[in-house]
Structure formats: structure tokens, C-alpha cells
C-alpha positions as CSV (number, residue, x, y, z in Angstrom):
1,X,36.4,94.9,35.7
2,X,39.3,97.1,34.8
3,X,38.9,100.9,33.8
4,X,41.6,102.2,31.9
5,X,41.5,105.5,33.5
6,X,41.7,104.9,37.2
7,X,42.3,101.0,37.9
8,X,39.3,99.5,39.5
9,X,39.4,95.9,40.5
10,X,36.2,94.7,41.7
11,X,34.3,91.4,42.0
12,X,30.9,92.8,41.5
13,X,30.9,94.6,38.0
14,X,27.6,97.2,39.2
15,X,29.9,98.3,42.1
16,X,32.7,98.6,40.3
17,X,30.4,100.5,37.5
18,X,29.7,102.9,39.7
19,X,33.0,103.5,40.9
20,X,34.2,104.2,37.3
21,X,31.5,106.5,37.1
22,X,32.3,108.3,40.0
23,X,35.8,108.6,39.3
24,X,35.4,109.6,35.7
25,X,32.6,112.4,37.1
26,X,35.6,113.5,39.4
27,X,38.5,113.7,37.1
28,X,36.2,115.6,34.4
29,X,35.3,118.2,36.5
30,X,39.3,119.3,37.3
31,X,39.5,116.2,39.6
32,X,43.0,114.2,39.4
33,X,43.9,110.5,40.9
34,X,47.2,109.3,40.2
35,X,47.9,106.1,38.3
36,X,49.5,104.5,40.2
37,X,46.1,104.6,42.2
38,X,44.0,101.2,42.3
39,X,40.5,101.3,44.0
40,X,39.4,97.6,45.0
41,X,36.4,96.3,46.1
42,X,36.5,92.6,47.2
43,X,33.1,91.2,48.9
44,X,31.5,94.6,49.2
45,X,34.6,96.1,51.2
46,X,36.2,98.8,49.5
47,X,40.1,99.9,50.0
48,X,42.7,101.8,48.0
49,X,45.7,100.6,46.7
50,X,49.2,101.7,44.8
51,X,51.1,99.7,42.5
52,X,53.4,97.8,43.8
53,X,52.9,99.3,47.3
54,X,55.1,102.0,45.9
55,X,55.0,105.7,47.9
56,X,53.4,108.2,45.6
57,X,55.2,111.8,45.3
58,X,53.2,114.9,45.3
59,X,49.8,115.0,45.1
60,X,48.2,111.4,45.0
61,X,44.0,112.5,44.9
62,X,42.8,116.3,44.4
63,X,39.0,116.6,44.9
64,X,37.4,120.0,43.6
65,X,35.1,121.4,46.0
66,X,31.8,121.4,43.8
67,X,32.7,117.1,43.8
68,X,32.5,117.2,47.7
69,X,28.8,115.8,49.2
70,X,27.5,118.0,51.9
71,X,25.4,115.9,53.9
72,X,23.3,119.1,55.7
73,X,21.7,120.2,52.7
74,X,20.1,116.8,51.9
75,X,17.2,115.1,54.2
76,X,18.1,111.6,54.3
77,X,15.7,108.5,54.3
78,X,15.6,104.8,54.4
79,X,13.3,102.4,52.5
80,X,12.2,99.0,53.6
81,X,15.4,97.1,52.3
82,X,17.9,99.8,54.3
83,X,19.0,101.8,51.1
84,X,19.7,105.4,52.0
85,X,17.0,107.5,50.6
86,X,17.6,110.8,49.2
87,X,14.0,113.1,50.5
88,X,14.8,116.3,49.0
89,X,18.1,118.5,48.3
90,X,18.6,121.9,49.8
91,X,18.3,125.0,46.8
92,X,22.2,125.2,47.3
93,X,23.2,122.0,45.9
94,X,24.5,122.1,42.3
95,X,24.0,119.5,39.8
96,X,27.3,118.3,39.6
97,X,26.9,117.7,43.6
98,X,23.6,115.8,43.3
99,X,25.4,114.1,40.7
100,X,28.3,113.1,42.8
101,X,26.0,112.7,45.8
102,X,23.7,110.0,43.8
103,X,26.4,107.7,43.4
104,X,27.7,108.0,46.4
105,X,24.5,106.9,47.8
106,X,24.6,103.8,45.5
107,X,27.8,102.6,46.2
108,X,26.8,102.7,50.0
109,X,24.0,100.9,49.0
110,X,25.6,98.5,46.9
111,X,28.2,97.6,49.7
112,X,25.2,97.3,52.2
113,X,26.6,99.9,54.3
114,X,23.5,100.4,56.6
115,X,22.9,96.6,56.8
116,X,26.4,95.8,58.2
117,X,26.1,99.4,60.4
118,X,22.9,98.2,61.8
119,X,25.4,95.1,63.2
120,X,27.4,96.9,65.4
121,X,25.3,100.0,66.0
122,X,26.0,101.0,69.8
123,X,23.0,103.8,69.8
124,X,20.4,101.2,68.1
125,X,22.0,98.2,70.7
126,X,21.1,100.5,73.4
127,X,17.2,99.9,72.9
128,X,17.3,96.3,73.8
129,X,20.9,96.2,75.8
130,X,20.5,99.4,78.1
131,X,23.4,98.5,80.5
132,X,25.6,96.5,78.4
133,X,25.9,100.2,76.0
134,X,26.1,102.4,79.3
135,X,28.4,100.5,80.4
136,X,30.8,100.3,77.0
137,X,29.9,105.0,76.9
138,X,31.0,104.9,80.7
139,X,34.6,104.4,79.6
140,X,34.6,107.6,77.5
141,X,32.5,110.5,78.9
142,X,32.3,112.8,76.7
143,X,30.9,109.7,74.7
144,X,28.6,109.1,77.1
145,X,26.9,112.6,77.4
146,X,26.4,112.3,73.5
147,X,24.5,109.3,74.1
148,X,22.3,110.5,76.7
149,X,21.1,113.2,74.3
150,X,19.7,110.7,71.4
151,X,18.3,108.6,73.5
152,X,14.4,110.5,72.0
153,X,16.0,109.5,68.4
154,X,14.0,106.8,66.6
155,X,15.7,104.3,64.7
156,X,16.0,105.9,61.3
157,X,17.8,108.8,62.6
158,X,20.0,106.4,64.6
159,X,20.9,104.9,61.6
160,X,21.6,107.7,59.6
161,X,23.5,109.6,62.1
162,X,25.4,107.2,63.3
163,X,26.6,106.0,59.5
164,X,27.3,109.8,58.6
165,X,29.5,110.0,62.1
166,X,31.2,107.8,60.9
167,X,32.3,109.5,57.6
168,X,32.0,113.0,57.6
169,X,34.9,115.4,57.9
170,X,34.6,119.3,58.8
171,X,35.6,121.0,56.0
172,X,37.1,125.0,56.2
173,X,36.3,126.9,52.7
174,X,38.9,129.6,54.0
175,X,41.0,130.8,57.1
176,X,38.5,132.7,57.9
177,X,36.1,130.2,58.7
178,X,34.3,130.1,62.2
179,X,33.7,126.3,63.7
180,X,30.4,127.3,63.8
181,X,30.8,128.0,59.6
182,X,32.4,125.0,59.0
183,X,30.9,122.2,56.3
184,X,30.5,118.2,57.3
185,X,31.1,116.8,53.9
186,X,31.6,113.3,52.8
187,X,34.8,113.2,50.7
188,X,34.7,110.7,47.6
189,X,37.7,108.2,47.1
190,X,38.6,109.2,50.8
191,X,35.9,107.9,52.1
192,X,36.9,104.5,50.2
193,X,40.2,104.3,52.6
194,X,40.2,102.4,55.5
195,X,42.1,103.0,58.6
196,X,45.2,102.1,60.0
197,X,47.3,103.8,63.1
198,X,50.4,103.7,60.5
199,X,48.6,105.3,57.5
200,X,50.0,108.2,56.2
201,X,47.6,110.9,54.6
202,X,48.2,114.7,54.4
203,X,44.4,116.2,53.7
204,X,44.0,120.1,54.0
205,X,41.0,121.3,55.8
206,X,41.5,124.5,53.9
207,X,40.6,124.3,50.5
208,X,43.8,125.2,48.6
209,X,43.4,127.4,45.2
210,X,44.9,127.3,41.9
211,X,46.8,131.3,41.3
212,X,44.0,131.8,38.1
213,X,40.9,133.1,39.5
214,X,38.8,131.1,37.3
215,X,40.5,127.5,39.0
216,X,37.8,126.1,41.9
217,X,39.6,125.8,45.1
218,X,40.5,121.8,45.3
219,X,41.2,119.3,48.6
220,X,44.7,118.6,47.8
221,X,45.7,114.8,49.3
222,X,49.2,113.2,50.2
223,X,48.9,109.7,51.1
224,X,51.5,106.9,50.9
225,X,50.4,102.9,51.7
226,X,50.6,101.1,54.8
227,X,54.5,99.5,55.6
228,X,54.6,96.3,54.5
229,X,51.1,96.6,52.6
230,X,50.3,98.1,49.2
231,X,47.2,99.6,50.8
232,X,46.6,103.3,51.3
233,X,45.2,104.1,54.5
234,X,42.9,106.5,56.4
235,X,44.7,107.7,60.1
236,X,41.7,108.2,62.5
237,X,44.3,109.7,64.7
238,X,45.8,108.4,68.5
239,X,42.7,106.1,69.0
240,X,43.3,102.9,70.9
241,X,40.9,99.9,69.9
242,X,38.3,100.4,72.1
243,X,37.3,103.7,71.1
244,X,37.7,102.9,67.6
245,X,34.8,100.2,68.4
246,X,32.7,102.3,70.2
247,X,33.4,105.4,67.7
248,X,33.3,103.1,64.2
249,X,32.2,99.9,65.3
250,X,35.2,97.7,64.6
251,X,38.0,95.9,66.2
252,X,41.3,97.6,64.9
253,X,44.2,95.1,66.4
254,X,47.1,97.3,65.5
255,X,46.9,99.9,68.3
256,X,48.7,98.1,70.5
257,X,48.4,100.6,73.6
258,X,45.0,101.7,75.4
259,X,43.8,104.8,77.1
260,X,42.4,104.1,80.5
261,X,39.1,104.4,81.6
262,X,38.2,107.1,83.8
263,X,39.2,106.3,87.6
264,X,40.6,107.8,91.0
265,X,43.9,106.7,92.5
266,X,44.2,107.0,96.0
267,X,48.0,108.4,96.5
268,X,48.0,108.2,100.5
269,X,49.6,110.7,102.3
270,X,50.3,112.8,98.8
271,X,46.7,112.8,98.0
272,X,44.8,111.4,94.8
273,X,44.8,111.4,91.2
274,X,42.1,111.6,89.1
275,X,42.5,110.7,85.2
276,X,39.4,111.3,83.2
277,X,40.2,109.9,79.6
278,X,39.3,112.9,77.6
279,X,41.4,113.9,74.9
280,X,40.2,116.8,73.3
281,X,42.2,119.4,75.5
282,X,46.0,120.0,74.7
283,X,48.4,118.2,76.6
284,X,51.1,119.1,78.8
285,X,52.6,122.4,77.3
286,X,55.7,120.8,75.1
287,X,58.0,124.2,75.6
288,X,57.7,123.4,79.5
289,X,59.7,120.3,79.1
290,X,62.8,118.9,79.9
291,X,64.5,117.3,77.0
292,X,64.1,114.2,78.5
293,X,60.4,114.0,78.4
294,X,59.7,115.7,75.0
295,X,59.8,112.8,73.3
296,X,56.4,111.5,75.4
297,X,54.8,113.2,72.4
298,X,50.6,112.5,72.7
299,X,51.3,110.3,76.1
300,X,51.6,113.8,78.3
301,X,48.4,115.4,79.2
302,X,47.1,118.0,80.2
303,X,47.7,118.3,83.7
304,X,46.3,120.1,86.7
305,X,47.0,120.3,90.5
306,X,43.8,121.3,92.9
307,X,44.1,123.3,95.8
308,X,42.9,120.6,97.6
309,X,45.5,117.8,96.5
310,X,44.5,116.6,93.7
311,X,45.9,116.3,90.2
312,X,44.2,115.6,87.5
313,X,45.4,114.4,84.2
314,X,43.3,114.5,80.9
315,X,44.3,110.8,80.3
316,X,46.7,108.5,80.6
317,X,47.9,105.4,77.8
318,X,48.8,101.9,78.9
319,X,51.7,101.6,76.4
320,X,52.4,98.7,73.9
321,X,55.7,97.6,72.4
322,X,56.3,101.4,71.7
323,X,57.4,103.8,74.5
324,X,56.6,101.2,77.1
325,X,58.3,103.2,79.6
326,X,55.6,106.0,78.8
327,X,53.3,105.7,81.4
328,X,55.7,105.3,84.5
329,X,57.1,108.8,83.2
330,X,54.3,110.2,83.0
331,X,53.1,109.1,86.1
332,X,56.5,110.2,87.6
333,X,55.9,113.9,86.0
334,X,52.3,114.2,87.6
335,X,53.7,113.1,90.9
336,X,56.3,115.5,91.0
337,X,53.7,118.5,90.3
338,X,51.7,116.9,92.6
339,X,54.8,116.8,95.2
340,X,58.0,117.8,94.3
341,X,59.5,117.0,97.9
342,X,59.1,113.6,97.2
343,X,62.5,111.4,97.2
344,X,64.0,109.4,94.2
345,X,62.5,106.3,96.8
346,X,59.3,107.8,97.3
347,X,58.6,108.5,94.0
348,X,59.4,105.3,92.8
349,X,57.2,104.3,95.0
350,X,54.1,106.3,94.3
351,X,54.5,105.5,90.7
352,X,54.5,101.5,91.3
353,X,51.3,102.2,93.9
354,X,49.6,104.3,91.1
355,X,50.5,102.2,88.1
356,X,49.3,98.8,90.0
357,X,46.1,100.8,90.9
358,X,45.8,101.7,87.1
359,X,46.4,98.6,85.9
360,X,43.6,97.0,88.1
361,X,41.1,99.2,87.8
362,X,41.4,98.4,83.9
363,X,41.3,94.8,84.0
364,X,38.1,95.2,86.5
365,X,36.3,97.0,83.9
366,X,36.8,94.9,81.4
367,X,35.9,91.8,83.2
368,X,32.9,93.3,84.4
369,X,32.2,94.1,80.5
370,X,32.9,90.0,79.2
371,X,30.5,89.2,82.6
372,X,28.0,91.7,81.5
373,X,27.8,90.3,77.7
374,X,28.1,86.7,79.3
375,X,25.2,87.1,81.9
376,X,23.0,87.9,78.9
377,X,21.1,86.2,76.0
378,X,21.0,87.9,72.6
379,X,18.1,88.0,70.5
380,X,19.6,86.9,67.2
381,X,20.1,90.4,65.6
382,X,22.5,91.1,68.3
383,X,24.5,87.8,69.1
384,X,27.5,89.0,66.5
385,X,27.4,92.1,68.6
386,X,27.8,90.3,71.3
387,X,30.4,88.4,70.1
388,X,32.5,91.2,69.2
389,X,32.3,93.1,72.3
390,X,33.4,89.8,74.1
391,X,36.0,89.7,71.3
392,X,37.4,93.4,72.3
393,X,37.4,92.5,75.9
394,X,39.2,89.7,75.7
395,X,41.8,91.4,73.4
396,X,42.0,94.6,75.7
397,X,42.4,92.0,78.8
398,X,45.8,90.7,76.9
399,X,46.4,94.0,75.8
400,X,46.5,95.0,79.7
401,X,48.5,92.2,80.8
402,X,51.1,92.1,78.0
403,X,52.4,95.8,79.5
404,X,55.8,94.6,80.2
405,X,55.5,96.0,83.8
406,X,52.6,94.3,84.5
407,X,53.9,91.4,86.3
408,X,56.3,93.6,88.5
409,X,53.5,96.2,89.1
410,X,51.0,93.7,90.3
411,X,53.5,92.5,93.0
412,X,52.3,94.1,96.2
């Protein structure tokens, strides 16, 4: 079906019923989506297109707050065929959000979105595959802790929790808003995008006001499509693939670099390194730099030197195709705080000894993953888990050895 206000092209008319309806709802209510704006859904996966693949300038989607779904003032549900159940709203919520929260709900029902979630689940795995999930949270900490803590959940909540992580973004009403103030809302159209490390989408997490004081403050979006794709698309961020699978449950093969999993390098004589793979602390301070290295961008991090010989960096990337040089700087700029006696030759040195140690410690984890997932036999609900974590292992193993130093670094 085709609406003549917003394009939708969709293979199931009910789905794409409801998107028409949630669009008009939108756009009545001081909503706007460009026209050059087409919303597809093709075997219950739903993107966002433009015409022609053309760059939209200005504004290409403005969302009034009152359309916005906060999912904290709802108690959520699920019925026997895993539809999302709405138990009761909070006294807060306005019609027009209940409105705009309905559909919602039955286009996530309609695409089967807690069927396919329960899939890939890692929290709901975890029941039957203990170790195997451990394991997968072992390579991201912070993850890890979060698991530990719903581990009393029952499955419902699982569910729910997990399929809202997934979606929600923290919302700011003003500049004065405390984190601890701050709104999880689901964001319609947005949440239609998918994601892709080259998208290109400008959404303000302070709601921007019209000048007449009787204009509702809006969510004001930028977004142009994908090079070389007509497709609009989400950008979850720096996110290699493995903690977009662990984080969203898919395999995203267009991040072509990987943050290592937390290890210990033993640095002889200098000392050690520890890298931890967290990266929600700044990184190394950019007006500190040399001109040479400011270009590193998001591969610095933060850094810190022990009293007792240590250093410690926040993470560190295996590098792709881009900046493949990245992590042997890096490495070379931790050393040096680590050391700064050290010769041109020694340094070079240290940085081939830490790289190789790096490099292996990677390739033993995710070997140890593939033998984990191959020691064991699936019940049948999670055999395509399975075979997608075998998948991602296998991928991240290329990924590893396809560092253009690789070769050279394993030398001894």
C-alpha cells in the first residue's frame, strides 16, 4: 500500500495500516516528515528510505513531545502468543500518548518483535546456557555486572526489559535536567531506522521550542541515507560487532575494527598494561596532544599510570581498513607515559611485544567461545542462537587476523 501523505511501501497491508495511522496521528498533532521520506516494511523488517537516496536538507522528521511513548509510566505485559500487553497507564499519560503508544505496541506486535527477540535473547539464553552467556558478558564488564543483577528476573521481565534496552533513548525536557530527571522514551519513525556505523542522524536530546509560547517543544531530526544506499540509518555510536550482538542481538558486518577484551600484558622490565574495555570514561584529554596524534580521534583512551608500574588504558581497538596504524600509536603513546626513557628501539619493541600479546589473547577468547558453543548441544529454541554466536566468532577470528600487522606481530 501507498499513502499519499508519507510514502509507505509495505508487503503486509495491516502493518502498513498502522504505520499510516501512526504517521497521520504524528503529523496532525504539529508532527512533520519530509517527502522525500519513504517508510518500508518488507517481511516484517521495518527501515527508512529517501527518494532516490537523495540527502535531505534541514529538518528531515520533527516529533512533538506529547507523540513521544514513555515507557515508565506504562506496566507492560505479555499474553500467551508474545504480544506486548499494555496493564495499566500511569495518571500522567495523555490521550494523544496512549494513542501513539497503542500503535506502537501493534506494530511491534505485527513485526513479531518479541518472537524474533526471544531468538537471540542473551539474559533469557543464560537460563539454559549459563557459561556460554558468562562467558560472551566476560568480554565487556560493565555488561557483565548488569547481568549478574537480573539474574532473580523471570522471563517476562527478561523479555520486556531486554526489547525496551534495546529501543529507548534518554530524553532531557530542558538544560536543566538532572540524569536522575531524565525520560526513557521510545521515539516513533526513529525507532523504525536501523543501524549502520556510517549513518548520519543529528537528534537533540533537548527538546527544541518554537519562539510562540503556545508551540509544544518538538525532537528536531537531521538524518541523511547510508553512502551508496538510499536507506536512512540509526548510528548506535563506536560499537564494534560484538557488542552490538551482545547489546542488540545482531551481527552488524560493517564495523570492521574490534575493541579488545579485557586482558593484562606483561611489559617485562617496564612493567604491565592492563586494558579493561570500558568505554564510558573520556579518553585521552585531546588538548594534551601533539598534532600528530589528534587525529586518533575515539582510538585514545583514557589513560592512567600506577605508582606501582602499571598503566591502564580504558580500551584499546584492533583497527580495520581505517587508521590501521591506530593501535601501534596508541600503544606507542601508553608506553611512553608508562616510560619515557625508552629508545626509538626499545619502544618499537615494546609495542611489537604488546601488540602480539593483544592480538593473542583475542584470538584465544574467541576460540575458546566457537569451542564452548561447539562442545554443546542446543535444545531447539536455541540452535539459531547458537549458530550465530559461532557465526560472530568466526567473523571476529578473520576480523583479528586480517589486521594488516598481524602476520608481522605474530613473528616472535
Amino acid at each position: 500500500m501507498v499513502s499519499h501523505m508519507t510514502q509507505i511501501i509495505s508487503d503486509d497491508n495491516e502493518i502498513g495500516k498502522i504505520i499510516d495511522q501512526l504517521t497521520t496521528t504524528i503529523q496532525s498533532n504539529g508532527g512533520y516528515l519530509h517527502p522525500d521520506i519513504t517508510i518500508q516494511c518488507q517481511k516484517k523488517q521495518l527501515s527508512l528510505h529517501t527518494k532516490n537516496g537523495m540527502a535531505i536538507n534541514g529538518y528531515a522528521i520533527i516529533i512533538p513531545h506529547a507523540c513521544l511513548m514513555p515507557i515508565d509510566e506504562f506496566q507492560w505485559g505479555l499474553d500467551d502468543s508474545d504480544d506486548i500487553t499494555i496493564q495499566s497507564a500511569s495518571p500522567k499519560v495523555t490521550p494523544l500518548q496512549r494513542e501513539i503508544t497503542d500503535l506502537v505496541v501493534e506494530l511491534f506486535n505485527r513485526t513479531d518483535k518479541i518472537t524474533q527477540f526471544r531468538q537471540t535473547c542473551l539474559d533469557l539464553k543464560a537460563t539454559r546456557n549459563y557459561k556460554l552467556i558468562e562467558t560472551m558478558y566476560s568480554a565487556r564488564p560493565m555488561d557483565l555486572e548488569d547481568f549478574k543483577k537480573k539474574q532473580n528476573k523471570n522471563e517476562q521481565e527478561v523479555l520486556l526489559e531486554g526489547l525496551f534496552q534495546t529501543r529507548y533513548y534518554y530524553l532531557f525536557k530542558s538544560p536543566e535536567t538532572t540524569i536522575q530527571d531524565r525520560e526513557r522514551v521510545i521515539i516513533p519513525i526513529i525507532d523504525l531506522m536501523n543501524h549502520h556505523i556510517k549513518g548520519e542522524i543529528t537528534l537533540n536530546s533537548v527538546l527544541q521550542a518554537e519562539t510562540a509560547n503556545d508551540c509544544p517543544p518538538y525532537l528536531c531530526i537531521k538524518c541523511s541515507p547510508v553512502p551508496g544506499s538510499d536507506e536512512c540509518c540509526h548510528n548506535y555510536g563506536v560499537r564494534d560487532a560484538y557488542e552490538l550482538f551482545v547489546g542488540y542481538q545482531y551481527i552488524d558486518r560493517n564495523a570492521d575494527f574490534l575493541r579488545s577484551v579485557p586482558l593484562t600484558v606483561d611489559l617485562g622490565d617496564t612493567g604491565s598494561m592492563e586494558i579493561f574495555s570500558n568505554i564510558t570514561d573520556p579518553g585521552y584529554p585531546r588538548h594534551t596532544l601533539p598534532p600528530e596524534l589528534v587525529d586518533l580521534h575515539f582510538f585514545i583512551p583514557p589513560l592512567n599510570v600506577t605508582e606501582s608500574g602499571v598503566i591502564q588504558l580504558g580500551y584499546i581497538y584492533i583497527p580495520g581498513q581505517y587508521a590501521p596504524y591506530s593501535m601501534r600509536r596508541v600503544l606507542a603513546l601508553s608506553l611512553q607515559q608508562l616510560n619515557s626513557s625508552l629508545s626509538p628501539q626499545q619502544l618499537e619493541r615494546k609495542v611489537l611485544m604488546t601488540e602480539r600479546q593483544i592480538l593473542r589473547k583475542n584470538l584465544d577468547f574467541f576460540y575458546n567461545l566457537k569451542r564452548l558453543v561447539q562442545g554443546t548441544s542446543p535444545c531447539p529454541e536455541d540452535a539459531y542462537f547458537f549458530k550465530l554466536v559461532n557465526e560472530l566468532a568466526d567473523m571476529l577470528i578473520n576480523r583479528i587476523q586480517n589486521y594488516r600487522f598481524f602476520k608481522e606481530a605474530m613473528q616472535e
